[in-house]
N, C-alpha and C positions, 0 to 999 in steps of 0.2 A: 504494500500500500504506500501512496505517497505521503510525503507531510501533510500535517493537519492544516499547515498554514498555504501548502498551496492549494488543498483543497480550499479554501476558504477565501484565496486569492482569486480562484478564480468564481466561484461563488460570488464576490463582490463583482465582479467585469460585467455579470451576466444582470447583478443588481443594477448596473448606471442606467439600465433603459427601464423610465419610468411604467412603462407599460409590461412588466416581466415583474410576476411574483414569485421569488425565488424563495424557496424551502433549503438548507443546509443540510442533507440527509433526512432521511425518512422519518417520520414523526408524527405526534397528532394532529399538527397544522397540515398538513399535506394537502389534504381535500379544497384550502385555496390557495396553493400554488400552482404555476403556472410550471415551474420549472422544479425536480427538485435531485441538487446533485447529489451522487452516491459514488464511494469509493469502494474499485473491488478489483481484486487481482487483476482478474479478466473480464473486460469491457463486453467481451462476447457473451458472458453468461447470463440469458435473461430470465433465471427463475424471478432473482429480486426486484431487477425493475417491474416485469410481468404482476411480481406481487403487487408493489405499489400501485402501477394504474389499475388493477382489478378492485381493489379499495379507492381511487379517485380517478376514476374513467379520462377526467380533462386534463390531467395531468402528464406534462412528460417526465421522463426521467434522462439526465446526462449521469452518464456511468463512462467516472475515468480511470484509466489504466493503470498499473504500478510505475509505469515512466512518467506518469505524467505529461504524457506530449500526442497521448490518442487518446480517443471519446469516442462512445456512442450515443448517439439520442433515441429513444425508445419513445416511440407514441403507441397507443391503445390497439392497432391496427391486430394483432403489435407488428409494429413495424421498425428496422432498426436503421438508422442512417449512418455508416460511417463518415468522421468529418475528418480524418488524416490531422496532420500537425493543426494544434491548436493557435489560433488568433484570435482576437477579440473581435473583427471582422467579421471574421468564419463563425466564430459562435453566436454572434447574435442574429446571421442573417440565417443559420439554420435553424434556430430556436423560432424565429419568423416565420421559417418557411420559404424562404427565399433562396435564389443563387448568394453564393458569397459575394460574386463581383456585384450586385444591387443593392448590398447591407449600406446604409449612412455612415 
């Protein structure tokens, strides 16, 4: 697992955009977050995100890696997006839903 503080650095990136409710790991707030990261070995295994959107359906979940430097985003579908090296660009315009090259 990564450090807690870059989990949480990047938790905060994903915070600056007013319209993104970010949850810091799984919890009872969950059900209104929009976003909610999770750290785990492998970004690939979706028991846990899969848990969390089956308890708040609108919810995604970003599950990152023990490097630190790969994500997946897991929507309800469940569907998993890989988003390769991490930016602050890349992650907000995937969290959008967007191309990265259209993020602001």
């Amino acid at each position: 697992m990564q450090p807690p503080v870059l989990h949480s650095l990047l938790a905060s990136m994903l915070a600056t955009d007013p319209q993104v409710r970010v949850l810091d790991e799984a919890g009872p707030g969950c059900a209104d977050a929009d976003v909610v990261v999770l750290s785990q070995a492998d970004p690939a295994n979706e028991a846990e995100p899969v848990s969390i959107m089956l308890r708040s359906p609108r919810c995604r979940v970003l599950s990152l890696g023990a490097d630190a430097r790969r994500a997946v985003l897991y929507e309800l579908r469940p569907h998993r997006t890989p988003l390769g090296e991490l930016s602050r660009r890349a992650l907000l315009a995937a969290v959008h839903g967007e191309p990265a090259g259209e993020a602001a």
